[in-house]
Backbone as CSV, one residue per row, in Angstrom:
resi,resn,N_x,N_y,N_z,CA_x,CA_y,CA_z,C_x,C_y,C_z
1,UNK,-32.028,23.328,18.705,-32.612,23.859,17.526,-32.435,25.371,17.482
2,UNK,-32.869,26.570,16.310,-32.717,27.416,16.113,-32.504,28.002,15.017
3,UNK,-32.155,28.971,15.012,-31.561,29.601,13.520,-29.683,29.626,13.596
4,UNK,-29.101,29.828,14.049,-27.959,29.738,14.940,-27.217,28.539,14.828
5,UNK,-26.705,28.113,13.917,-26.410,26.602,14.011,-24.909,26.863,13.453
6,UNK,-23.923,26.556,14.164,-22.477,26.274,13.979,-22.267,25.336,12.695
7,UNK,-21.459,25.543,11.497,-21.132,24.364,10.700,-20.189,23.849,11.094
8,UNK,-20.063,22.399,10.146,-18.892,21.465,10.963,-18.404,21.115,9.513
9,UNK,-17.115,21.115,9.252,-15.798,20.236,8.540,-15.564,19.303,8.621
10,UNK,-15.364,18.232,7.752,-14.398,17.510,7.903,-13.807,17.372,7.309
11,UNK,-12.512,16.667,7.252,-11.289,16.410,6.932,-10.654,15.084,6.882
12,UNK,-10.118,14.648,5.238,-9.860,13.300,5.839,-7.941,13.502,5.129
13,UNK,-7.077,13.142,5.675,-5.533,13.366,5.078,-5.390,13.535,3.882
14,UNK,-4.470,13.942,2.812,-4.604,13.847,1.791,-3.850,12.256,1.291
15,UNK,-2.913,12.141,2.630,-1.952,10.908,2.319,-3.302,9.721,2.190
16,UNK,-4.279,9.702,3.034,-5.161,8.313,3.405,-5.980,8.585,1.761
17,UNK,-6.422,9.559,1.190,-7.321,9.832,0.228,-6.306,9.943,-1.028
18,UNK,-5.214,9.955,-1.149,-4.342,9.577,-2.569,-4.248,8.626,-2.828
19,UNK,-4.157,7.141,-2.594,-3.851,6.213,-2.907,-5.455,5.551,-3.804
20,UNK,-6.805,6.124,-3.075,-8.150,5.569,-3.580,-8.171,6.567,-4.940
21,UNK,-7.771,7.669,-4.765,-8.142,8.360,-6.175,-7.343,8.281,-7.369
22,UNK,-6.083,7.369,-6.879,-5.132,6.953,-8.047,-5.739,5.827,-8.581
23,UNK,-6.299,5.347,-7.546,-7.191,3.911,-8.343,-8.071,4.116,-8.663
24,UNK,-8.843,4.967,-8.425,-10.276,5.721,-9.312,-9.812,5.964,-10.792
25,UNK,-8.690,6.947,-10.860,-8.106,7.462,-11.819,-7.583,6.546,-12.978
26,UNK,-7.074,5.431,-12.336,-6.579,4.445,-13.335,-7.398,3.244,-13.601
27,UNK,-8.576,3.157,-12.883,-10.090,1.844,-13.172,-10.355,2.297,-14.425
28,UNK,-10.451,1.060,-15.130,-10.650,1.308,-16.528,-12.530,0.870,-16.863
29,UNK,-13.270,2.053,-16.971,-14.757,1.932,-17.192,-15.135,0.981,-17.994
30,UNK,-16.236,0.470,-17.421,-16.833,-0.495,-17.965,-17.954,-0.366,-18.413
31,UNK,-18.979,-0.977,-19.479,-20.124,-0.985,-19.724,-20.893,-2.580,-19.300
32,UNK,-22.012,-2.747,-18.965,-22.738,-3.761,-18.587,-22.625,-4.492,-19.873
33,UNK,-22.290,-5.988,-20.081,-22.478,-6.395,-21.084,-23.593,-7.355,-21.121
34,UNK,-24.725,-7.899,-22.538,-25.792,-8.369,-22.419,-25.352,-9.750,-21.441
35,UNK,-26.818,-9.921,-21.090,-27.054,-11.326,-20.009,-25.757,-12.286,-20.573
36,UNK,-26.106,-12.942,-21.528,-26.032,-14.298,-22.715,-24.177,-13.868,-22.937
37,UNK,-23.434,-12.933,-22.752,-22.262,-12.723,-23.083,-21.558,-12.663,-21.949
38,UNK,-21.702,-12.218,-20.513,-21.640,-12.366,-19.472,-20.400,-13.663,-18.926
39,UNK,-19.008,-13.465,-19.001,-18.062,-14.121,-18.649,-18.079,-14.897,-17.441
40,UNK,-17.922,-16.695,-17.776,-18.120,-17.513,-17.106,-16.652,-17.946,-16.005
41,UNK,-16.090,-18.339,-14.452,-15.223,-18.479,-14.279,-15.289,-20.278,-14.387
42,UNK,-16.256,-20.807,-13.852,-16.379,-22.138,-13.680,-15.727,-22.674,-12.583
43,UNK,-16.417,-22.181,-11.689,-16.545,-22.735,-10.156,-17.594,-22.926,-9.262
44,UNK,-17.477,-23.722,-8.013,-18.759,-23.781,-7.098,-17.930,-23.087,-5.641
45,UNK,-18.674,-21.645,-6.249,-18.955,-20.405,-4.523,-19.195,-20.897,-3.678
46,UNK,-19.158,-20.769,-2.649,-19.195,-20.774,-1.434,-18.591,-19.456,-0.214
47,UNK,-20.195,-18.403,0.313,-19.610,-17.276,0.843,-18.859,-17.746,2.016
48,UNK,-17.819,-16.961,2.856,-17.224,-16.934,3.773,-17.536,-15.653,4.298
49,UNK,-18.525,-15.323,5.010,-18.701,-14.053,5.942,-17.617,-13.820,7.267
50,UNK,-18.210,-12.958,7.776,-17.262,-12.297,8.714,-17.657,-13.015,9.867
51,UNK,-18.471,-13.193,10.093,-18.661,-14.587,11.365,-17.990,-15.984,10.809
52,UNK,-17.887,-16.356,10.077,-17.231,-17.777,9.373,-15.728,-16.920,9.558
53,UNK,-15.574,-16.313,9.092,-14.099,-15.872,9.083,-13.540,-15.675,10.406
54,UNK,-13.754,-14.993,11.435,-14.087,-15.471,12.706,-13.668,-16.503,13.204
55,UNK,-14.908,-17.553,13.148,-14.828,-18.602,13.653,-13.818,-19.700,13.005
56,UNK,-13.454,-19.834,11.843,-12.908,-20.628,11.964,-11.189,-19.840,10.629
57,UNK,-10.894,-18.415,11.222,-9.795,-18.070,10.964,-9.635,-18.141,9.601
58,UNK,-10.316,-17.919,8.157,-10.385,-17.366,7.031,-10.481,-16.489,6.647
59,UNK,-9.825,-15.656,5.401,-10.293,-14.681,4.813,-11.830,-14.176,4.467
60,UNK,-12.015,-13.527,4.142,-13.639,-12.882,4.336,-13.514,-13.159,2.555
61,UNK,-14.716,-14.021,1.967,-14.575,-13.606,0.546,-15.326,-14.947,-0.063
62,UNK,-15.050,-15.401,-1.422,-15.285,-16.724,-1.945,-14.646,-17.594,-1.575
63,UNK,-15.411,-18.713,-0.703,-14.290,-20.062,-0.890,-14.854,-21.272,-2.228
64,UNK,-13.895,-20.979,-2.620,-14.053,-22.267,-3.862,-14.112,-24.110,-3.648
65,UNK,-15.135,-24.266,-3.704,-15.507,-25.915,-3.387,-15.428,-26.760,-4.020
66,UNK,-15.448,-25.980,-5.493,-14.568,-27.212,-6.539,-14.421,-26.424,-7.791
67,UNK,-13.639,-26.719,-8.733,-13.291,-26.265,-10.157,-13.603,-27.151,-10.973
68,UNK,-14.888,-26.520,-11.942,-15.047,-27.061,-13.518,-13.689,-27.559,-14.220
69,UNK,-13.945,-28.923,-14.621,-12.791,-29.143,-15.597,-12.659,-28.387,-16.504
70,UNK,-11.694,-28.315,-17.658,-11.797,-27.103,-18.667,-12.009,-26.010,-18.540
71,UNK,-12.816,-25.050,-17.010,-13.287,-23.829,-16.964,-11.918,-23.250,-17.157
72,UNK,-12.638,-21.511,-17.373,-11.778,-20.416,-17.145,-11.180,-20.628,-15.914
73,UNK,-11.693,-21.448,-14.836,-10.919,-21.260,-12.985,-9.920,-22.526,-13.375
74,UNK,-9.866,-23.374,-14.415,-8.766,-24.120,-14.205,-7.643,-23.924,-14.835
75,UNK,-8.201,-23.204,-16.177,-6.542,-23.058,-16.797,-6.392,-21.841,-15.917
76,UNK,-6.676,-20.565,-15.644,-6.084,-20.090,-14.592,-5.251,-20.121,-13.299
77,UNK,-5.503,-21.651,-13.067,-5.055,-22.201,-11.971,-5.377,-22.119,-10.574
78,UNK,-6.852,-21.955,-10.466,-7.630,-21.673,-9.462,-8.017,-23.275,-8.920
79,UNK,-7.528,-23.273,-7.335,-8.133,-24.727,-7.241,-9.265,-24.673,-5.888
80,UNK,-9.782,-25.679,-5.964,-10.376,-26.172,-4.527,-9.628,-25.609,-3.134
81,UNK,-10.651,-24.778,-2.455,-10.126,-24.428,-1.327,-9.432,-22.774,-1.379
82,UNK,-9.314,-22.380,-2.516,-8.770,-21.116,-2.779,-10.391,-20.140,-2.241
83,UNK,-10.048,-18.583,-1.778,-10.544,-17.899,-1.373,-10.410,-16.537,-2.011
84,UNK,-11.336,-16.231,-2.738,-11.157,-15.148,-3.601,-11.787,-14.032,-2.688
85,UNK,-10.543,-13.078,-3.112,-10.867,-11.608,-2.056,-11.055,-11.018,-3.088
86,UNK,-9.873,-10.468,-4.452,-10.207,-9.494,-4.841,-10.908,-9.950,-6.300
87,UNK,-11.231,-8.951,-7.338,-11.427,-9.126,-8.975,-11.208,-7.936,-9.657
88,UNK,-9.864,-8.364,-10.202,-9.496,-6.753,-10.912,-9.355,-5.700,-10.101
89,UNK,-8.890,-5.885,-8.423,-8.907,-4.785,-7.879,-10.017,-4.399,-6.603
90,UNK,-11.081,-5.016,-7.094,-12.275,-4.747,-6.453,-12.325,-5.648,-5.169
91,UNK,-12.372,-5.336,-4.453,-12.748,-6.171,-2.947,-14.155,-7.173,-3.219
92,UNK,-14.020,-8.230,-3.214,-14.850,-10.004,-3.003,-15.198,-10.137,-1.455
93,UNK,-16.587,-9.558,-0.859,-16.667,-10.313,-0.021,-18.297,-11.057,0.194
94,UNK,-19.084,-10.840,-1.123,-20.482,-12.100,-0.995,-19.888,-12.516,-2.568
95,UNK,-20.743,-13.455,-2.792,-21.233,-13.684,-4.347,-22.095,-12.717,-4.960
96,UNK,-23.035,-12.355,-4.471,-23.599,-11.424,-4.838,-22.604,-10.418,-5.663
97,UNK,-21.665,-9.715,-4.389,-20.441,-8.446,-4.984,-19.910,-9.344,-6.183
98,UNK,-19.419,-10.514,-6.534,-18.760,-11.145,-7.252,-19.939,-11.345,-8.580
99,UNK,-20.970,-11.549,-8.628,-21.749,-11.996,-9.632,-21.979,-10.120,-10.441
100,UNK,-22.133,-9.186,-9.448,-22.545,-7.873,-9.289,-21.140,-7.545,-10.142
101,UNK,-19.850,-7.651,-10.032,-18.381,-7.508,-10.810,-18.585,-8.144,-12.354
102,UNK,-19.291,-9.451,-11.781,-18.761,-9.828,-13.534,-19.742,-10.009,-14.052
103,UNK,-20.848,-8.969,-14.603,-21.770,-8.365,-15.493,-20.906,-7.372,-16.085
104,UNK,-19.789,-6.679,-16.110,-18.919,-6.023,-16.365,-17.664,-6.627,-17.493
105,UNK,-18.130,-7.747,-17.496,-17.194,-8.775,-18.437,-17.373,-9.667,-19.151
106,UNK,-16.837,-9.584,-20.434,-17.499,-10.089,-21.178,-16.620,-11.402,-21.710
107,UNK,-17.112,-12.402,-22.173,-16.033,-13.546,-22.512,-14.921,-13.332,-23.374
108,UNK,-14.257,-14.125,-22.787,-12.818,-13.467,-23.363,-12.222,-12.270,-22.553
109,UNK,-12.521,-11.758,-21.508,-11.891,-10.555,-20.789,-10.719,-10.999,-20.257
110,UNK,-9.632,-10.501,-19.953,-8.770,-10.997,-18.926,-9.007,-9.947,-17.793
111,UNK,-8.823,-10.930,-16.173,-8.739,-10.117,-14.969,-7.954,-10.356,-14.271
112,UNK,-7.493,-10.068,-12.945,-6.240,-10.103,-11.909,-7.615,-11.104,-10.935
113,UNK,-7.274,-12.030,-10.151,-7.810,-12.053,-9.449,-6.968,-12.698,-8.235
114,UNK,-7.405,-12.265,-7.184,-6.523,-12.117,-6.227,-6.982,-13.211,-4.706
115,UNK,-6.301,-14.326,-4.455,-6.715,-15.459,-4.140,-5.975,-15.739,-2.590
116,UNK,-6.561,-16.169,-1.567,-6.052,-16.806,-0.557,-5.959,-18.152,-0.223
117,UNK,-4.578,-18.803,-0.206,-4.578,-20.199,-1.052,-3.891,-20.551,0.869
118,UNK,-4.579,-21.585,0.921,-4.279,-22.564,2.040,-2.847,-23.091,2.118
119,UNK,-1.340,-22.676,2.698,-0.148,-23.324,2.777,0.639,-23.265,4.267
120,UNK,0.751,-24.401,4.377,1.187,-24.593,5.578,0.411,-23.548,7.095
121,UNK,-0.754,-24.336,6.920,-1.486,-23.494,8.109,-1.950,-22.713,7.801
122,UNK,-1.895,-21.886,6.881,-1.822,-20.724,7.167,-2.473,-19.875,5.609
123,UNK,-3.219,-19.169,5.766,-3.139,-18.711,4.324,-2.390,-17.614,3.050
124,UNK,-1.772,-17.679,2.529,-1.215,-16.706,1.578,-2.057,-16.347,0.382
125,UNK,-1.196,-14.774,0.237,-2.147,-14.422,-0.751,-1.046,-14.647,-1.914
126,UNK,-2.180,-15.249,-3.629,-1.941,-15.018,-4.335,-2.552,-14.585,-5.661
127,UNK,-1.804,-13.513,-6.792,-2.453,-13.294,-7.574,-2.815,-13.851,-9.039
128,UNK,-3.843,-14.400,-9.432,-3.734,-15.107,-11.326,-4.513,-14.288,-11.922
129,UNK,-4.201,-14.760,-13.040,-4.904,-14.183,-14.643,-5.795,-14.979,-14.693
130,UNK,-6.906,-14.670,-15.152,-8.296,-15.179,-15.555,-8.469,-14.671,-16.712
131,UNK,-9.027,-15.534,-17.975,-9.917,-15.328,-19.257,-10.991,-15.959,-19.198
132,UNK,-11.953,-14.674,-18.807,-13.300,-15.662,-18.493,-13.547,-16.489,-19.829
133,UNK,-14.590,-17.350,-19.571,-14.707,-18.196,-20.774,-16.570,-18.293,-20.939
134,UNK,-17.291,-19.283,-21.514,-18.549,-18.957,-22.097,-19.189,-19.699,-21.555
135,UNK,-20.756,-19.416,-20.551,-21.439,-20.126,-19.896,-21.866,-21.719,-20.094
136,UNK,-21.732,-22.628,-20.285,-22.385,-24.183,-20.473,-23.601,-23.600,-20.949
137,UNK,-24.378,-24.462,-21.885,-25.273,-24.289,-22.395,-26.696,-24.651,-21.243
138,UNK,-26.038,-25.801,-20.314,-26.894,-26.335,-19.377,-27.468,-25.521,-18.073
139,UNK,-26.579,-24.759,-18.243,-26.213,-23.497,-16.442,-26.724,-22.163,-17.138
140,UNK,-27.022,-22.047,-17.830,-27.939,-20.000,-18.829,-29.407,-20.421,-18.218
């Protein structure tokens, strides 16, 4: 303690810190849209934490347990067993982060969403288009 106190710097590359502020720069702002408008994908979540991922060698993120007929997750082409990491960019790793993303979207939005699909052992990543679509009257 004292009056006497050394300051400290830090420093982070400019190379490691250009690539996040180009994507800052180019995220296109959003406003919260009401509850009731709130873009539906039509699937059943299921988290994959970092201990599940772990243990049994998955991506960290949504695993999808089944797809609504007709939903936005099917004409997209989202199936059973797919593992959603990203949305529009944004890193997927509870439902929560994922439910917390799409209050940001409103039906009818299109997004990138970015999927780890089970092939041959092993998982690959791939990316689809999503148009969210409008909650069931039964599930509000």
């Amino acid at each position: 303690g004292g009056t006497a106190i050394e300051g400290m710097g830090y420093a982070i590359p400019i190379s490691s810190a250009n690539p996040i502020i180009a994507d800052l720069m180019e995220r296109q702002t959003r406003s919260k849209v009401a509850e009731d408008e709130i873009g539906y994908m039509g699937i059943a979540p299921q988290e994959v934490t970092e201990q599940i991922s772990q243990k049994f060698n998955m991506p960290v993120g949504i695993y999808i347990q089944s797809v609504e007929k007709g939903s936005a997750a099917e004409k997209a082409g989202l199936m059973a067993g797919d593992i959603i990491t990203k949305f529009d960019g944004q890193n997927i790793v509870s439902y929560a982060g994922l439910q917390n993303v799409l209050q940001y979207y409103a039906i009818g939005d299109s997004a990138e969403i970015t999927v780890e699909r089970p092939e041959n052992g092993q998982y690959v990543q791939h990316k689809v288009q999503i148009t969210l679509g409008k909650r069931p009257a039964a599930q509000k």
